[in-house]
C-alpha positions in Angstrom: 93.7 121.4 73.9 95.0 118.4 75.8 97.0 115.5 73.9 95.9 112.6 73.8 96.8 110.0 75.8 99.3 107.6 73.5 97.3 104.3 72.7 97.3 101.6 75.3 100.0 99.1 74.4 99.4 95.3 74.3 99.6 93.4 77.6 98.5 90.1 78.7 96.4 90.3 82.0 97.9 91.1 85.0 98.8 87.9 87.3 96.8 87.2 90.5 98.5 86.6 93.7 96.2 83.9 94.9 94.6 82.5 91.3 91.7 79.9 93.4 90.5 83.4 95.4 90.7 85.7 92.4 92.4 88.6 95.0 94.3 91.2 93.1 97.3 92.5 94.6 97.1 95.2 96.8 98.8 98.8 95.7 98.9 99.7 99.6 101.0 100.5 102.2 99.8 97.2 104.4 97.9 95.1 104.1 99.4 94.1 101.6 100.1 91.0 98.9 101.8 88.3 101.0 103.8 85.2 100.3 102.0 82.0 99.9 104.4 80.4 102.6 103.1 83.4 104.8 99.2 81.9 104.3 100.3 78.5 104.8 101.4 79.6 107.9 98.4 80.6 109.6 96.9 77.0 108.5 98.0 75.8 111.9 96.9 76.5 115.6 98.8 77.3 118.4 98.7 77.5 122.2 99.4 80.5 123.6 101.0 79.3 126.1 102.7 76.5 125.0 106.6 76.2 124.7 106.6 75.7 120.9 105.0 79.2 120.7 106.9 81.1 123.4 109.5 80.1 121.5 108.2 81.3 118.8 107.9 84.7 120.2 111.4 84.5 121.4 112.5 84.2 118.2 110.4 86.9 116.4 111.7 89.5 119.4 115.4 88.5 118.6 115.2 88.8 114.8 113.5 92.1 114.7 116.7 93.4 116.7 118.6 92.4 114.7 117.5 93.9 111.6 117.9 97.3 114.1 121.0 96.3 114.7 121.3 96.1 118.5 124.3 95.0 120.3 122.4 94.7 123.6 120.9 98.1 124.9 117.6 97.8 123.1 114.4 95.1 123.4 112.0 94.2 121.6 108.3 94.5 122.6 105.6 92.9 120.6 102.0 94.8 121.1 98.7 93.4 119.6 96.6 95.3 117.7 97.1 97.8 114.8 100.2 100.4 114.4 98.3 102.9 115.9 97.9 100.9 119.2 101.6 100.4 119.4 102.1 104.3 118.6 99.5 105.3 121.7 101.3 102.3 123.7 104.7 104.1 123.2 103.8 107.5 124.0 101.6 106.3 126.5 104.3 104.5 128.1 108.1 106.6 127.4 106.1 110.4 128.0 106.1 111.0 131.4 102.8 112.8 132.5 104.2 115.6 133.1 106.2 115.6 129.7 105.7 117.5 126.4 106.1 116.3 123.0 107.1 118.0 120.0 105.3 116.5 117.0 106.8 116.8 113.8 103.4 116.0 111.0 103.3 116.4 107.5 100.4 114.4 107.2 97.8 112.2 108.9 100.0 110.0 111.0 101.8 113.0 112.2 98.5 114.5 112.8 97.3 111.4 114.6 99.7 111.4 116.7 99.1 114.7 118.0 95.4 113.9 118.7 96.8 110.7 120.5 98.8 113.0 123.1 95.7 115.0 123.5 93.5 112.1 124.5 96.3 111.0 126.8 96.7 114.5 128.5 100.2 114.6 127.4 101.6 118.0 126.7 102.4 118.7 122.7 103.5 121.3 120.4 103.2 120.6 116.7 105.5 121.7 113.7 102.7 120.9 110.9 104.4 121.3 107.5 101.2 120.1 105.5 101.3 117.8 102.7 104.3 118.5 100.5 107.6 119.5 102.8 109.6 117.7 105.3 110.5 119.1 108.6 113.9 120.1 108.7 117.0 120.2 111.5 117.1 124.1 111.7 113.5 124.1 112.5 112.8 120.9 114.9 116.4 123.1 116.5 114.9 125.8 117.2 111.4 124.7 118.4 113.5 122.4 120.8 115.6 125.7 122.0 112.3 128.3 122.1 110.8 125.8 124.8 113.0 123.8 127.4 109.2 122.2 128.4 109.7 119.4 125.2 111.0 116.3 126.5 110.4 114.3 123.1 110.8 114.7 119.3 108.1 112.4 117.2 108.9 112.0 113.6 107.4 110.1 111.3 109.9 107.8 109.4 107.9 108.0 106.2 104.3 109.5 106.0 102.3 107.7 103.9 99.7 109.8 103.2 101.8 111.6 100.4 104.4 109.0 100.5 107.3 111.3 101.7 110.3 110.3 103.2 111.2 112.7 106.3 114.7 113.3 107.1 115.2 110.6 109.8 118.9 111.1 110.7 119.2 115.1 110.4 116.1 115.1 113.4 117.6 112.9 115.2 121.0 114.4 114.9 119.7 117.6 116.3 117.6 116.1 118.5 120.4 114.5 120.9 122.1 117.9 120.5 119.5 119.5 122.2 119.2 116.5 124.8 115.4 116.0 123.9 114.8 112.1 123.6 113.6 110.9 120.3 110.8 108.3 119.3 110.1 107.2 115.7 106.6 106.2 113.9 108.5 103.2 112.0 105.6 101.9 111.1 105.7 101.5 106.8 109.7 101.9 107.2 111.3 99.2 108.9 112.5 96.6 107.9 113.2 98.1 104.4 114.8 101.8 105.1 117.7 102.1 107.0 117.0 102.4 110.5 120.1 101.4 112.7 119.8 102.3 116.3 123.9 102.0 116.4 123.6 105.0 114.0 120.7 107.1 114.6 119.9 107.9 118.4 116.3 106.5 119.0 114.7 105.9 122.4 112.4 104.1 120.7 110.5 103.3 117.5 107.7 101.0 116.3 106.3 99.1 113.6 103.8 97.1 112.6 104.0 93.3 111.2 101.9 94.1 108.1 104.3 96.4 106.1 107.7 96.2 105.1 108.5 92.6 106.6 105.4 91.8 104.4 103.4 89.6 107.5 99.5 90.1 107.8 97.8 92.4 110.6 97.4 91.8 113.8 100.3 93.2 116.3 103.2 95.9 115.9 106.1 95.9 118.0 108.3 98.8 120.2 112.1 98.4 119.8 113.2 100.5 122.4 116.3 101.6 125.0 116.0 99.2 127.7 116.7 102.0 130.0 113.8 103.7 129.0 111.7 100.7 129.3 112.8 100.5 132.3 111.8 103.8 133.7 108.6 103.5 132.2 106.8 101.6 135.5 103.7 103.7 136.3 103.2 105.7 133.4 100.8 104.2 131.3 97.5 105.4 131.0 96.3 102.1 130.2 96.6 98.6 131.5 95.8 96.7 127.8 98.6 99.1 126.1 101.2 99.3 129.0 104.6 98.3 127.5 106.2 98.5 131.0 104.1 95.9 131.6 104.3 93.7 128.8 108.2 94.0 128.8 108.4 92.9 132.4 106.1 89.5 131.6 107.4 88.4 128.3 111.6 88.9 130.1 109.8 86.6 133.2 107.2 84.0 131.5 108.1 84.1 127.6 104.8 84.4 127.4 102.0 87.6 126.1 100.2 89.6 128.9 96.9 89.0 127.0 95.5 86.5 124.3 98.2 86.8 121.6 97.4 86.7 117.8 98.8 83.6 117.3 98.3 83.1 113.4 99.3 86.5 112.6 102.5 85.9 114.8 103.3 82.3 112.7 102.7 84.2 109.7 105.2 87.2 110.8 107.9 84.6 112.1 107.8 83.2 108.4 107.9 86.1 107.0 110.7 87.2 109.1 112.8 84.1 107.7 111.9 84.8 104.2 113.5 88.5 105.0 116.4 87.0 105.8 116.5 84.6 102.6 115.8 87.8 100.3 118.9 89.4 101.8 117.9 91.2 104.4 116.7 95.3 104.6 118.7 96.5 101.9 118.1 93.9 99.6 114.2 94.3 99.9 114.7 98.0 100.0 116.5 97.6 96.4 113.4 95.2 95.4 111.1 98.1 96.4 112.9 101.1 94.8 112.8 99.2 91.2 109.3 98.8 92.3 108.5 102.5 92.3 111.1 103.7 89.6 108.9 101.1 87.1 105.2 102.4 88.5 106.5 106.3 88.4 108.3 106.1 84.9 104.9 104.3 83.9 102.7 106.7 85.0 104.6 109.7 83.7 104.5 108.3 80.7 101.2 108.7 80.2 100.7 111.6 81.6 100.4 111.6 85.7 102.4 113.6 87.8 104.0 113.0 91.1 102.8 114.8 94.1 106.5 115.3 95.1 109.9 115.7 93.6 112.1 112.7 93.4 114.5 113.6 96.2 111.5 113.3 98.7 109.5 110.3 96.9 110.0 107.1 98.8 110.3 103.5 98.4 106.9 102.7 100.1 103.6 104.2 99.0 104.0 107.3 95.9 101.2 109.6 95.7 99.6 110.6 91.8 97.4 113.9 91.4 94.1 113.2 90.0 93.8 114.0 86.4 91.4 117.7 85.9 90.0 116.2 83.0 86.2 116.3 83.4 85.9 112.4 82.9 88.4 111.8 85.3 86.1 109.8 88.4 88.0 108.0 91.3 85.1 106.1 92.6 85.2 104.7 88.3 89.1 104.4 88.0 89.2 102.4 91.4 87.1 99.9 89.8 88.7 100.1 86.7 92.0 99.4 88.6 90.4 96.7 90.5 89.5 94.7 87.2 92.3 94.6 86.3 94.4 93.2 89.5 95.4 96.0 91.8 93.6 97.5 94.9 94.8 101.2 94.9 94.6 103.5 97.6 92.8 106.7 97.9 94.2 110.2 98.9 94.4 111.6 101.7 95.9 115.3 100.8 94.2 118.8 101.8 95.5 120.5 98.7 94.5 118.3 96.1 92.4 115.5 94.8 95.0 112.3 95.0 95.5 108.4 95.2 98.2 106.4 95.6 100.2 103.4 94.6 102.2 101.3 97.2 105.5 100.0 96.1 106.0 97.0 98.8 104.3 93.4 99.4 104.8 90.5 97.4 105.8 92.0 94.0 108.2 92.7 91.6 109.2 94.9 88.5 107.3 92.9 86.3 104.0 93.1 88.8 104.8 96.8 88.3 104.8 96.9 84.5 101.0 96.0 84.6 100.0 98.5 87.2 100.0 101.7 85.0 96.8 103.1 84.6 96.5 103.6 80.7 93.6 100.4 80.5 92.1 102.1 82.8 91.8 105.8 81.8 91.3 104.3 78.1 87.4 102.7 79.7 86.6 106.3 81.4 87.3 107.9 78.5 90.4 110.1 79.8 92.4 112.2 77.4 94.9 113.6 79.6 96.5 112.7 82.9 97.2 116.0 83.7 96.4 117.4 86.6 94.9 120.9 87.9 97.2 124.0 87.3 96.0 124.5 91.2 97.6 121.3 92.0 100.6 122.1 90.1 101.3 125.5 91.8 100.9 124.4 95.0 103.3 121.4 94.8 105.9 124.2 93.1 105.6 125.6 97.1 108.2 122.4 97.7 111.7 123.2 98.5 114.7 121.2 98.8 
């Protein structure tokens, strides 16, 4: 028989990030809670056009290289739309069409962006590791040596649909080794994880203004070689997502090819500054690791296991196996969550039933305190977090 769960203790409610809309705060991997200075920035309007925003711009372009550390061989690309615009821009753009790219996935983004190459008529081979394991040197080494056809390496810098952090630097080590050219799906990393393009050989990565610099949706951004943006001219398969393009006017006119989003760009810029204020990436990746040590020790205190083993959870989004307790019912639990403050996310594993708690936004170790989910297993009537054996013996596949 399963133990109990121990009784819920005695908390006051959890605070809400904007108390006149009632919004809880968002357990997500972007969008995600922002900064009242980062709402009050979108209160004004701008001209796309004008100076005062093209300076704008210009600043935005010259902070995020920064934080990537560039001493002059990279740029900075701003793209609207969602991450996965910038990630089709980039292939689009930097894979030749007569290129091949080897895709390293161990979950949907991976997976995505082997059906983006597909649409674009780009060559791919795919290392698919599935939900629990990372991809590894030795292997992306030997994929890269078995077929001299692969141009690229794609990694994903942290896949957030289990919320593992892929070896970033051991890929990229073996990929110059091999003389392949490497682009990174930055997109819930930067800006928090190390990513130093003095340190790590990237072509390129992107990123998207509504994760780890905590701004709200609306554009990503490329930070690439400038010699491969360079040699980029005509190979786009698109004129909206061309980053050849868009390089080549914002260097000329300051200015966006296309109607810019100008309040999410504000918002980004302030957000950018607060960055900066906090103490930079390593002081907001510190913020974020207490973040999930608190939500983690919380849940496995009363009961919930981890998805993965601590040397592969990261700082960003952690995924929790549904209990296998009969009462146990997402859809309920979601809006038992909700109730209470938090916006969880759902899972997105083949293996196992899952959801997940995000670790980054607006919020702190106290925020965290009030996120475990006793409260709300206590109204479905849950005994034990415990999840399936099933689940349990397929995470054991994980290796170090």
């Amino acid at each position: 028989m399963p133990h109990p769960l121990p009784p819920t203790a005695k908390m006051p409610p959890a605070r809400i990030a904007d108390p006149a809309s009632g919004a809880p705060f968002l357990l997500t991997p972007g969008p995600l809670t922002t900064s009242a200075e980062v709402k009050r920035a979108m209160l004004r309007d701008w001209g796309s056009w004008d100076d005062d925003f093209r300076a704008m711009t210009a600043e935005m372009r010259q902070r995020l290289l920064a934080i990537a550390g560039d001493r002059g061989d990279y740029d900075c690309v701003p793209m609207q739309g969602s991450g996965s615009f910038c990630v089709e821009a980039m292939l689009g753009s930097f894979v030749p069409r007569d290129g091949k790219v080897l895709v390293l996935a161990n979950g949907a983004y991976g997976l995505r962006a082997a059906q983006t190459l597909a649409y674009l008529g780009r060559g791919c081979s795919l290392i698919d590791k599935g939900d629990y394991l990372p991809p590894r040197g030795a292997e992306v080494s030997a994929a890269l040596a078995a077929d001299p056809a692969i141009t690229h390496v794609l990694a994903i810098h942290c896949e957030t649909s289990s919320g593992i952090l892929n070896p970033l630097a051991e890929i990229a080590e073996v990929t110059a080794q091999a003389g392949r050219e490497l682009l990174v799906d930055s997109m819930s990393a930067f800006g928090a994880l190390p990513l130093d393009v003095t340190e790590i050989q990237v072509e390129a990565f992107v990123s998207s203004a509504n994760k780890c610099i905590e701004g709200v949706p609306g554009f990503g951004f490329v930070i690439a070689r400038k010699s491969t943006l360079a040699a980029a001219k005509g190979n786009s398969h698109s004129l909206a997502l061309d980053l050849y393009a868009q390089w080549q006017v914002m260097n000329t006119t300051g200015q966006w090819r296309f109607t810019p989003p100008t309040h999410a760009v504000a918002a980004f810029l302030t957000a950018l500054r607060a960055h900066e204020a906090e103490g930079g990436a390593s002081a907001r990746l510190a913020r974020y690791t207490n973040n999930r040590d608190i939500v983690v020790a919380g849940m496995r205190a009363i009961g919930f296991e981890t998805l993965l083993d601590d040397a592969w959870l990261s700082p960003i989004i952690v995924t929790f196996f549904c209990p296998a307790d009969p009462a146990f019912d997402f859809a309920r639990f979601y809006a038992a969550m909700k109730a209470r403050g938090f916006i969880i996310y759902p899972g997105k594993l083949t293996v196992a039933e899952s959801f997940r708690i995000g670790c980054i936004g607006q919020m702190d170790g106290d925020i965290m305190l009030r996120a475990a989910a006793a409260e709300a297993l206590a109204e479905l009537d849950v005994r034990s977090a415990a999840p399936p054996e099933a689940a349990k013996a397929a995470r054991a596949q994980l290796v170090a």
